[in-house]
LOGUMAR-321519 format. One line per 4 residues: their letters; for each residue z, x, y of C-alpha. Coordinates in Angstrom, 1 decimal, padded with zeros to 4 digits. Layout:
N
A = Z,X,Y | ...;
***
This chain:
574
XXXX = 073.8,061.3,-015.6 | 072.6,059.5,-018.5 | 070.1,060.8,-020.8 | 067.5,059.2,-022.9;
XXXX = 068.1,059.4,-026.6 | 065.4,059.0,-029.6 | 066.3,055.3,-029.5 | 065.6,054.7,-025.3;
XXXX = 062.4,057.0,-025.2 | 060.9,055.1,-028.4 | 061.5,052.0,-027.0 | 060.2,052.2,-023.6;
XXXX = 057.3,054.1,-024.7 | 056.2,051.3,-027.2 | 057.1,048.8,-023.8 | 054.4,050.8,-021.8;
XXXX = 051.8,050.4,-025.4 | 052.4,046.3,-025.4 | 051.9,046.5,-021.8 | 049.0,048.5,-021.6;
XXXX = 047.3,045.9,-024.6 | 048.7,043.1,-022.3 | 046.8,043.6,-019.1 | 043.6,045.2,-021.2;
XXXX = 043.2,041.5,-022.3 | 044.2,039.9,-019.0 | 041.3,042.0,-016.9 | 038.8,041.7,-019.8;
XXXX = 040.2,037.8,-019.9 | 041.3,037.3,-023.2 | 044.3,036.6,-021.6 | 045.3,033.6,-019.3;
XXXX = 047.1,034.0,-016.2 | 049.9,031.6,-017.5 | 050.3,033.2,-021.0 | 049.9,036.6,-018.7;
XXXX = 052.7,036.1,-016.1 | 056.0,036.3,-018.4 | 054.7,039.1,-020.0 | 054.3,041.0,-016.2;
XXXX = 057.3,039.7,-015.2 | 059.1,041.0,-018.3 | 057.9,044.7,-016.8 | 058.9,043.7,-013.2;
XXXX = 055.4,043.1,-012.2 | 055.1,040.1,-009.7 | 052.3,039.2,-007.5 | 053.1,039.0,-003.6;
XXXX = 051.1,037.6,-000.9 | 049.2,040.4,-000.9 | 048.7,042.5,-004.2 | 050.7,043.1,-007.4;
XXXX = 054.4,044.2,-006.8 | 056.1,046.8,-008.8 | 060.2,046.4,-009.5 | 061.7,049.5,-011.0;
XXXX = 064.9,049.8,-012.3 | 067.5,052.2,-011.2 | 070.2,051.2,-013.3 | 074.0,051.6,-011.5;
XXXX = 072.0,053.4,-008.9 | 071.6,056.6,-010.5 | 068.5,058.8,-010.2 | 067.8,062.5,-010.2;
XXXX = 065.6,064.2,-008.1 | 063.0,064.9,-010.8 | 063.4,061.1,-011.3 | 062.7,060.5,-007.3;
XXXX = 060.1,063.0,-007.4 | 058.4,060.6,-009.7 | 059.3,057.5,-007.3 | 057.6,059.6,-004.5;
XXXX = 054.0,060.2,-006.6 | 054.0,056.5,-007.7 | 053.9,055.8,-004.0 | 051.6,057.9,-003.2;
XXXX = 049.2,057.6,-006.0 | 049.1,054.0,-006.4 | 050.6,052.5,-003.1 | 050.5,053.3,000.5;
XXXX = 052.8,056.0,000.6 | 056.3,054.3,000.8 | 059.0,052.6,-001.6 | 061.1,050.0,-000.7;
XXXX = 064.9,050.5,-001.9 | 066.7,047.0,-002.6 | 070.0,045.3,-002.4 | 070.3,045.8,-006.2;
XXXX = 069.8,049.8,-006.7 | 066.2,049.3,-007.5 | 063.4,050.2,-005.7 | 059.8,048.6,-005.1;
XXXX = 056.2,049.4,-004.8 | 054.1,046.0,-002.8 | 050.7,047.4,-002.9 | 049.9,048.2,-006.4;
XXXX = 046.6,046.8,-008.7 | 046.9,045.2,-012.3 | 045.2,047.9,-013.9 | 046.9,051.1,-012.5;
XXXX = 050.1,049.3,-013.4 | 050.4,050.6,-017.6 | 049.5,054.0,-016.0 | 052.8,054.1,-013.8;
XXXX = 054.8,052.4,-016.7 | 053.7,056.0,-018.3 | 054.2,057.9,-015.8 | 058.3,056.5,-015.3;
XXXX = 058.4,056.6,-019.4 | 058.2,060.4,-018.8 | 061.0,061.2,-016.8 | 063.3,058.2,-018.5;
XXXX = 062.8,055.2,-016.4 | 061.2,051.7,-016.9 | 060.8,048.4,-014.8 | 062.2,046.4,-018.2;
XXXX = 064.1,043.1,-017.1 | 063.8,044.0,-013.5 | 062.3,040.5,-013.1 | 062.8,036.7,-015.6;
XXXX = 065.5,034.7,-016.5 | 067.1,037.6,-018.4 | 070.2,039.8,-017.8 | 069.0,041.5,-015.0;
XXXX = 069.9,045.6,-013.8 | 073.3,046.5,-013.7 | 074.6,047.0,-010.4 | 078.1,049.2,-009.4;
XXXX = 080.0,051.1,-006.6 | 076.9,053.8,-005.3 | 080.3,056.3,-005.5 | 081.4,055.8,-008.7;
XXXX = 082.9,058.7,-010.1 | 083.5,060.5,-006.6 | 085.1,057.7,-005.0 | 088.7,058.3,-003.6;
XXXX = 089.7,054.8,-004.0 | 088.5,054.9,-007.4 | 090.0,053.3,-010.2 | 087.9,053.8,-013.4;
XXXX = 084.8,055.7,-013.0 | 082.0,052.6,-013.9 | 079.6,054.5,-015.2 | 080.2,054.5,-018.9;
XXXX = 080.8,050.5,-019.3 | 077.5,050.4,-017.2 | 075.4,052.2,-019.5 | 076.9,050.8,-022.3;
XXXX = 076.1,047.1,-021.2 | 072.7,048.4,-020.3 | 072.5,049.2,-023.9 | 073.8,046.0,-025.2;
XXXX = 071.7,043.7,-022.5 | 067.9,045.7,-022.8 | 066.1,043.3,-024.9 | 068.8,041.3,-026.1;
XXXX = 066.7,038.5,-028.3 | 069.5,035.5,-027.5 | 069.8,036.4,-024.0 | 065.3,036.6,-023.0;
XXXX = 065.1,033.0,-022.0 | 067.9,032.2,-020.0 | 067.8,029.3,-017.8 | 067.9,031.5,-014.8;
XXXX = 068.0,034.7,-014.1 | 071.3,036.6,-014.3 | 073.5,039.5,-012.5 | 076.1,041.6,-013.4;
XXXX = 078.2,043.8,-011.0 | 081.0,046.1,-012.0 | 083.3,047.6,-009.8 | 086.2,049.8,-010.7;
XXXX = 087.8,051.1,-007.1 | 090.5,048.9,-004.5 | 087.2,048.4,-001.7 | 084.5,046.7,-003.4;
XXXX = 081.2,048.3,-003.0 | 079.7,045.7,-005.1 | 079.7,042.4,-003.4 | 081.0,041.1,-006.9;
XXXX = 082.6,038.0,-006.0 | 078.2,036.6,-005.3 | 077.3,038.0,-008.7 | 076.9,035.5,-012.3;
XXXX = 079.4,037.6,-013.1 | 081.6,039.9,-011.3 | 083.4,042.6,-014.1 | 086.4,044.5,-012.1;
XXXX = 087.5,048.0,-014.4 | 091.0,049.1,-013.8 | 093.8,050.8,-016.1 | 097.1,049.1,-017.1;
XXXX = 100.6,051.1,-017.0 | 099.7,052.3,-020.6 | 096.1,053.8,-019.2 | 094.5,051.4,-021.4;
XXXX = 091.1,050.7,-019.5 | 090.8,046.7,-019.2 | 088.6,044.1,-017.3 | 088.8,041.1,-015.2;
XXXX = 085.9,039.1,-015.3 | 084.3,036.6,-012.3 | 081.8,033.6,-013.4 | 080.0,031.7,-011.2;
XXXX = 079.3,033.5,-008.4 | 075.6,033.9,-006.0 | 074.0,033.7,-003.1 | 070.6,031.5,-002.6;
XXXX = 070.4,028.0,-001.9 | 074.0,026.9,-003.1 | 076.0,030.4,-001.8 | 079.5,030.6,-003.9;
XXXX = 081.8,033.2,-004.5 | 082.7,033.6,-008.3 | 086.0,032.3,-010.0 | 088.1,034.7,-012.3;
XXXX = 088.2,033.2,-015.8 | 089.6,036.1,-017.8 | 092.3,038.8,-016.9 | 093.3,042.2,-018.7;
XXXX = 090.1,042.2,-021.2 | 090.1,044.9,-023.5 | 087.2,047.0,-022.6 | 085.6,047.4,-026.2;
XXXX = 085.2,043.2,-025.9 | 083.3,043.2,-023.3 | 080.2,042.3,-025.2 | 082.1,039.4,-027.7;
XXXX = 082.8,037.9,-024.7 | 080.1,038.5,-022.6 | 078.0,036.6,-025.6 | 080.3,034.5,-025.5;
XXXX = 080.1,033.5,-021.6 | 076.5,033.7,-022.1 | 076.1,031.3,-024.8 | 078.0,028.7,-023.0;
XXXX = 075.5,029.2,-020.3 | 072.8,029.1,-022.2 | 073.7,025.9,-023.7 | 074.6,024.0,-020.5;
XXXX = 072.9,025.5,-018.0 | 070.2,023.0,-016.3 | 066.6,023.6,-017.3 | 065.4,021.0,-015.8;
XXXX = 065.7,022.0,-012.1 | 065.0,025.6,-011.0 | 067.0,025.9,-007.9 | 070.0,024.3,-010.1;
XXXX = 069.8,026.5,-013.4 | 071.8,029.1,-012.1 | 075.2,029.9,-013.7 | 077.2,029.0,-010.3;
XXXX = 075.8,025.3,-010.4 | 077.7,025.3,-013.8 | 080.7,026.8,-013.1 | 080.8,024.6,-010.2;
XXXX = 080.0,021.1,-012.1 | 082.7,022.1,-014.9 | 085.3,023.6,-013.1 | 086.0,027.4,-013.2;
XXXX = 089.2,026.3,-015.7 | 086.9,024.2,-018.2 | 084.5,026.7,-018.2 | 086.6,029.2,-018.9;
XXXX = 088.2,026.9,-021.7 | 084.8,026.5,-023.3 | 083.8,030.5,-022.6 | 087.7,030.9,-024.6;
XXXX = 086.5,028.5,-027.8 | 083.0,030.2,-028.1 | 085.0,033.4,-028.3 | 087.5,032.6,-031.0;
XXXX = 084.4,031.5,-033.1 | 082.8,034.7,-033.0 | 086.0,036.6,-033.2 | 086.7,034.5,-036.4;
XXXX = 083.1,034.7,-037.9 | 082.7,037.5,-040.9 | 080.8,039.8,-038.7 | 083.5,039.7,-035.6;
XXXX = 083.2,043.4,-034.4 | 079.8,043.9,-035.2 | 079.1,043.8,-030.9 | 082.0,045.1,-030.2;
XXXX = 082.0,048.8,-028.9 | 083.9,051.5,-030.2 | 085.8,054.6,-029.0 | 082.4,056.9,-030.6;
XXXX = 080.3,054.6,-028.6 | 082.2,055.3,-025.8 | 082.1,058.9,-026.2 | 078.7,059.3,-026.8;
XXXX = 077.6,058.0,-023.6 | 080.7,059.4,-021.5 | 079.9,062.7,-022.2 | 077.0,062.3,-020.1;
XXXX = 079.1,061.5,-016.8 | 081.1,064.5,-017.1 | 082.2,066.3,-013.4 | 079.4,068.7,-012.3;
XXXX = 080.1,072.5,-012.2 | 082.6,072.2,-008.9 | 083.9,075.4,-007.3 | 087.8,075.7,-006.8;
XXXX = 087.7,075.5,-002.7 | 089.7,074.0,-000.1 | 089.4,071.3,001.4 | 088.1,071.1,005.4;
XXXX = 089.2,069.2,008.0 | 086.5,067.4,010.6 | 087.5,070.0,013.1 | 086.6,073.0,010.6;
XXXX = 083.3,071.4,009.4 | 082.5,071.4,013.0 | 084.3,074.7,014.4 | 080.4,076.9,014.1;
XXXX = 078.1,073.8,014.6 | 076.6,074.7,018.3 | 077.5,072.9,021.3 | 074.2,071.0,021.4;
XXXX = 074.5,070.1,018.1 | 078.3,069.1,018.4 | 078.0,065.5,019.5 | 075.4,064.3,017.5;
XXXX = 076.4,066.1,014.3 | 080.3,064.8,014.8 | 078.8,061.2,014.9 | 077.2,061.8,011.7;
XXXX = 080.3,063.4,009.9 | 082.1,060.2,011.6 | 079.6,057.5,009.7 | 077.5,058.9,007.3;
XXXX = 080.2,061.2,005.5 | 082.6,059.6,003.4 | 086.1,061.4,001.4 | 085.9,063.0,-002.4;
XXXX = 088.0,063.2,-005.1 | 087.5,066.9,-005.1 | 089.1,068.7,-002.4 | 085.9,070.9,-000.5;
XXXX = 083.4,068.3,-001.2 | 082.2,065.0,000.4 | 079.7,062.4,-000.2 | 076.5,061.9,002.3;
XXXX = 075.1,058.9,002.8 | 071.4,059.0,004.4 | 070.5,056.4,006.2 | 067.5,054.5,005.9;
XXXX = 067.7,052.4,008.7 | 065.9,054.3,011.9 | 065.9,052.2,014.8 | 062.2,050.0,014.7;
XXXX = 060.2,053.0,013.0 | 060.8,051.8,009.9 | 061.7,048.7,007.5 | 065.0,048.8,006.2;
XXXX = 065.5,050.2,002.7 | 061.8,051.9,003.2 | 061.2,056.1,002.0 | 058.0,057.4,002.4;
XXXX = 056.3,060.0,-000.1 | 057.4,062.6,002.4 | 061.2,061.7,002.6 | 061.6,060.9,-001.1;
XXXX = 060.6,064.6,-002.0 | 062.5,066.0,000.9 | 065.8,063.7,-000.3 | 064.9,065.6,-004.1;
XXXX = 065.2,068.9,-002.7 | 068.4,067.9,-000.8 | 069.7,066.5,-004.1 | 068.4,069.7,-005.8;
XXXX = 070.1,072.1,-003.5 | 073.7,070.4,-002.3 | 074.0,068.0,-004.7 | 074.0,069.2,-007.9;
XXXX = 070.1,067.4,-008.6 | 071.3,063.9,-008.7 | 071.5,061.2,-006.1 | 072.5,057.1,-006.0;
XXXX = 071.1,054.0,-004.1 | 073.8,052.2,-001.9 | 073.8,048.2,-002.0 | 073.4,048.7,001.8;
XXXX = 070.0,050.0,001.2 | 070.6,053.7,001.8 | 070.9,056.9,-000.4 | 073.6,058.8,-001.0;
XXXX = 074.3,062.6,-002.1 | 077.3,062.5,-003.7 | 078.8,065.7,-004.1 | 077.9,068.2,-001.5;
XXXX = 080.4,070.9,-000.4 | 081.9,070.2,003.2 | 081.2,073.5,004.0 | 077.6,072.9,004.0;
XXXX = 077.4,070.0,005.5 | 076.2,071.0,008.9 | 072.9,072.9,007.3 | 072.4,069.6,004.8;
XXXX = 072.5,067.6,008.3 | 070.1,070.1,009.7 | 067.4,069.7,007.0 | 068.1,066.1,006.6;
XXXX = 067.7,065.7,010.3 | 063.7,066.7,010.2 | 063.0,064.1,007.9 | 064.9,061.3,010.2;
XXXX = 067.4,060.5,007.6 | 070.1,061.5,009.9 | 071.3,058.8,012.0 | 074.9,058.0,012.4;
XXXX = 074.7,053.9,012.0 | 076.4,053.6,008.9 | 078.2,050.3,008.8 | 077.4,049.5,012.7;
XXXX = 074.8,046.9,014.1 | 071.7,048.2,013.3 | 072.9,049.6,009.3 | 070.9,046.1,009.0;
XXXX = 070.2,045.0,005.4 | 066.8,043.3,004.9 | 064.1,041.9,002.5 | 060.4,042.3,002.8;
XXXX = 060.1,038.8,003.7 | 057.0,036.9,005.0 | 055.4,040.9,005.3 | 054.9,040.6,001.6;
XXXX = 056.8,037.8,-000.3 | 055.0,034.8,-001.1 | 058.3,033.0,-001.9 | 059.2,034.2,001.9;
XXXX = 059.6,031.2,004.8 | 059.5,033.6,007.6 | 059.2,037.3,008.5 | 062.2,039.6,008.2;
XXXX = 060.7,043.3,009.2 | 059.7,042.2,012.6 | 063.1,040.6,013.4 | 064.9,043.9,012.0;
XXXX = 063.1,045.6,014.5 | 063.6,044.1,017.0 | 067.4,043.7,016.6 | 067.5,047.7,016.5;
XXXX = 065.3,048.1,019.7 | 067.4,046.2,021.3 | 071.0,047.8,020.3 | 069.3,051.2,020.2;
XXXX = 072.0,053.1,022.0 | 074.7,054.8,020.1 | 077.0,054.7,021.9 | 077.2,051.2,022.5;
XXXX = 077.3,050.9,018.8 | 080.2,053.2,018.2 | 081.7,051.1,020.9 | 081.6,047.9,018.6;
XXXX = 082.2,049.4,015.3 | 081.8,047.9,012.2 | 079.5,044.9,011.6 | 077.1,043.7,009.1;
XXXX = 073.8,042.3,010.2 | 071.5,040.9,007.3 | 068.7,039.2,007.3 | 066.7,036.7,004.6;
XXXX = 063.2,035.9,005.0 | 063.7,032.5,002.8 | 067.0,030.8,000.9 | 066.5,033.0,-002.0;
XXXX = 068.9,035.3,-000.3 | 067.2,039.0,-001.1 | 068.7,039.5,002.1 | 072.0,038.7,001.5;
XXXX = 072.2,036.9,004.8 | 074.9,034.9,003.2 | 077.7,038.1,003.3 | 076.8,039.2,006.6;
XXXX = 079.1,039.3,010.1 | 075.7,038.1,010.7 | 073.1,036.5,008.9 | 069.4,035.6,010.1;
XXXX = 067.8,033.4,007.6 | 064.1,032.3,008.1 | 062.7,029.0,008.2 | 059.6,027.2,007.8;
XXXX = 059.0,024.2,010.0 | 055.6,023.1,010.0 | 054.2,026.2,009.3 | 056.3,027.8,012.2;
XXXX = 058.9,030.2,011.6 | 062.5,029.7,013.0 | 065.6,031.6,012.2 | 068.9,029.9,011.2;
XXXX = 072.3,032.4,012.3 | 075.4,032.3,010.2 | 078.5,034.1,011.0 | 082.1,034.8,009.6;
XXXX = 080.6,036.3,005.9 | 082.4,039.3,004.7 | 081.6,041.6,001.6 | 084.3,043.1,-000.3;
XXXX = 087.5,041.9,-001.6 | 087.9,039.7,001.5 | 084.0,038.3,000.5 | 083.4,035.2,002.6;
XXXX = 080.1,032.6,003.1 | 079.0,032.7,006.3 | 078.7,029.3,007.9 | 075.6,027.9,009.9;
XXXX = 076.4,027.8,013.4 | 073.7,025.2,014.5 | 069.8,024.7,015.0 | 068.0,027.7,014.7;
XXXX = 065.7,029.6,017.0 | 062.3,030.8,017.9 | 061.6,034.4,016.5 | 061.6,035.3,020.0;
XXXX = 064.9,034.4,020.9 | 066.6,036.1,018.0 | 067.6,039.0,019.9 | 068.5,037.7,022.6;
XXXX = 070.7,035.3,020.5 | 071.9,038.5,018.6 | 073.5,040.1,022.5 | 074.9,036.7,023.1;
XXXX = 077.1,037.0,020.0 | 077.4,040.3,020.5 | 078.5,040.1,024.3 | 081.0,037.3,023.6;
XXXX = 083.0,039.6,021.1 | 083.1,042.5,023.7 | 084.4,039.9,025.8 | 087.0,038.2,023.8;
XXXX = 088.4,040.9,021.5 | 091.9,042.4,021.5 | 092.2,046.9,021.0 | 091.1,047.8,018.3;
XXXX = 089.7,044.4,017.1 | 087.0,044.3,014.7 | 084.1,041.7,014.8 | 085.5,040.0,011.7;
XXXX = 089.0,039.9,012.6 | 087.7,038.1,016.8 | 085.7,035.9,014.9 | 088.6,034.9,012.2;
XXXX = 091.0,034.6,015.4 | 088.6,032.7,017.9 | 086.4,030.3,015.5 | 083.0,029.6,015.8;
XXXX = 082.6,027.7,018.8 | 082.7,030.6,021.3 | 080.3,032.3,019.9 | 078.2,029.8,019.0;
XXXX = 078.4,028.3,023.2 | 077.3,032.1,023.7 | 074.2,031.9,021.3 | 072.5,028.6,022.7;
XXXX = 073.5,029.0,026.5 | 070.0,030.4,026.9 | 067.9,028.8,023.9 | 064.6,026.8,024.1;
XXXX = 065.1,023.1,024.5 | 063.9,021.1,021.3 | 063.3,017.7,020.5 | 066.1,015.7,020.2;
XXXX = 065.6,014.4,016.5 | 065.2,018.0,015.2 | 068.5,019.0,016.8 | 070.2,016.1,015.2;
XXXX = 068.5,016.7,011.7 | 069.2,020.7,011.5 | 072.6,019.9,012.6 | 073.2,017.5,010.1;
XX = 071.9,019.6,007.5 | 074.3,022.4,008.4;
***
């Protein structure tokens, strides 16, 4: 993985020395809360309902184990024992106090990490495939462009005070791992005939209030452009994007209003000016550029061994061991470029013990020493919420599963039902209309039988406590956003969203319900499926076949009666 040169140390540690001056003056208050908050938010500091929340960066979702080591002190030394892993490879702290908060800059400083640009209308962390590198569907191993663009993006000065904040996802294998197509920009990596390593670039995509999937605007970009015309885009965006109205500053609404062909036009013209101006290469990268950061992604010290079938992984794993273990090597262990190795995801989602995306102190330096003895020290953060160990010899799988399993990170629900993805929501958010924890639980109390849930194979459940979308609600089989209505909380249900290169919008199937209800809605939708589908017939592909109304006839037969009016003004708002 990358390593921190001269250059990144220096600046991060003079980062944690403005900060530290920053919230001196803010506790001794020298310093006004509004002059305060950019300057937190420029570290990743927010404040919740509760306390101070703490963003970290993990950038393209690669840490060590010292690194989580670190993550696992910070939680307990500062915050209640516990980190919070998010959709975008980072992870969060909710419980931590203004004036510990210089101290933990320090303390990530040490072992090369930062919270810079984790939060503000800035370019924000880099997300990409959690298997990049190891995939076997991979195109282009990410990870070089990623650091790079992390490079060129950290402190940017033209690019600080965007009019909104602003995502970019790369992706570089044939399944998307990214959900690129609801990024500001979406950058795909693949190789021509020639091996020549180009891009095509998406604008305009995101989730929120106004969900739309991005537009291509660019094919076959020569890699070493990327940030020409990556200035470019952003110029165009920083020029037109709306100021005036927060929830329509995003890039999206832009794309959108112009037309993805205009805006690409404009994006084109903005280009040619810098490629004609006298310093026209002076952002672009170059081959030593690339070099000097790809050396750092070399392949670990592999053995030469053979590669194992499920049968032979499982041939010495006792009989009381078998089922439970073969359901794990099923979901949670996933095919390597290398023959005798595999890749481990561990799941974070146990069935209503925990929040979703939640480690505690305990689990993070157990995953270390996992990391540290199958996986070569290093480990990455899945969109989904989850950790994986990417390179971990098959024939030591069954004794990872074994250690793994005492620490409950073990459980075979990888892509199924209760895999659920899920912000903190109303727990901790101030932004948040509605709880999202408490409805997570209850959805995996209720479906907390396995093999009911092998039974129904894939499907994404995802849940939003507010239209902000942390939750990616939007992308979801199923999505459970929350509402406030009168100071009550309700829960809206979308289906038919899809991740991936098939990435769909989910569509709002009607009023929503009670908190209560929500599981009971969740079997309804569930039942009709088991009901209608073909063999073999995924959720997705029943509810692409049958429509909506089935399933939604399902979900009310048993709902709470409302008044009339509020029927007829949810419905007309969906």
């Amino acid at each position: 993985m990358y390593k921190y040169d001269a250059i990144d140390q220096t600046l991060v540690d003079q980062r944690v020395a403005q900060f530290t001056d920053q919230v001196a003056r803010r506790l001794d208050g020298s310093l006004g809360e509004e002059e305060f908050k950019p300057l937190r938010l420029q570290n990743g500091l927010y404040f919740q309902r509760h306390a101070y929340m703490l963003r970290v960066a993990i950038p393209y979702g690669l840490l060590s184990a010292k690194q989580l080591r670190t993550l696992a002190m910070i939680a307990d030394k500062y915050d209640r024992g516990y980190g919070h892993f998010t959709t975008r490879q980072n992870i969060q702290f909710n419980w931590i106090e203004l004036e510990q908060a210089p101290a933990i800059l320090a303390d990530l400083a040490k072992v090369e990490m930062h919270a810079i640009q984790t939060s503000g209308n800035c370019i924000r962390n880099i997300t990409s495939d959690a298997f990049a590198g190891v995939a076997g569907d991979e195109y282009v191993d990410t990870r070089p462009v990623c650091e790079l663009l992390r490079q060129w993006s950290t402190l940017h000065p033209e690019f600080a005070h965007l009019p909104r904040k602003f995502k970019f996802a790369i992706n570089g294998s044939k399944e998307d791992r990214t959900v690129l197509l609801c990024h500001d920009v979406g950058i795909e990596l693949h190789k021509n005939t020639q091996g020549e390593l180009l891009a095509n670039l998406y604008a305009g995509g995101g989730m929120g209030r106004t969900p739309i999937l991005g537009s291509l605007i660019k094919r076959e970009l020569p890699w070493h452009v990327l940030p020409s015309y990556l200035t470019a885009l952003l110029r165009v965006y920083n020029r037109f994007g709306r100021r005036d109205n927060l929830y329509k500053a995003r890039i999206k609404i832009l794309v959108k209003a112009l037309g993805p062909e205009e805006f690409a036009r404009q994006v084109e013209g903005e280009w040619t000016q810098i490629k004609d101006g006298n310093n026209s290469h002076q952002d672009d990268f170059t081959q030593a550029e690339w070099d000097r950061v790809a050396k750092h992604f070399t392949r670990p010290a592999y053995q030469a061994l053979a590669a194992l079938s499920d049968q032979e992984i499982s041939a010495s794993v006792p009989q009381s061991d078998k089922l439970a273990f073969t359901r794990w090597l099923e979901r949670n262990v996933k095919p390597h470029q290398v023959p005798g190795y595999a890749s481990v995801i561990l799941s974070l989602k146990p069935h209503g013990t925990a929040a979703p995306g939640d480690a505690t102190t305990a689990q993070m330096n157990a995953i270390a020493d996992l990391a540290d003895q199958y996986s070569f020290g290093e480990l990455r953060v899945t969109h989904e919420q989850n950790l994986v160990l990417a390179d971990v010899e098959q024939s030591q799988l069954f004794a990872l599963w074994q250690a793994a399993k005492k620490h409950n990170l073990v459980l075979p629900n990888i892509g199924l039902l209760t895999d659920i993805i899920a912000c903190p929501g109303g727990d901790f958010c101030s932004l948040a209309n509605a709880k999202s924890l408490p409805i997570a639980k209850a959805i995996q109390e209720r479906f907390d039988n396995l093999d009911y849930l092998f039974d129904l194979g894939d499907i994404t459940l995802n849940i939003s406590g507010c239209i902000n979308s942390c939750g990616h609600h939007h992308v979801g089989n199923i999505g459970v956003l929350g509402v406030d209505k009168d100071g009550e909380e309700w829960y809206q249900i979308t289906l038919g969203g899809e991740q991936g290169v098939d990435a769909a919008i989910g569509k709002v199937i009607g009023p929503s319900f009670y908190a209560d209800e929500i599981p009971d809605v969740i079997t309804n939708i569930i039942n009709t499926y088991v009901e209608q589908r073909s063999t073999e017939e995924s959720f997705s592909d029943t509810y692409r076949r049958l429509g909506v109304v089935p399933f939604k006839e399902s979900a009310y037969k048993n709902a709470k009666k409302k008044d009339k009016a509020e029927e007829q003004k949810e419905s007309a708002a969906s």
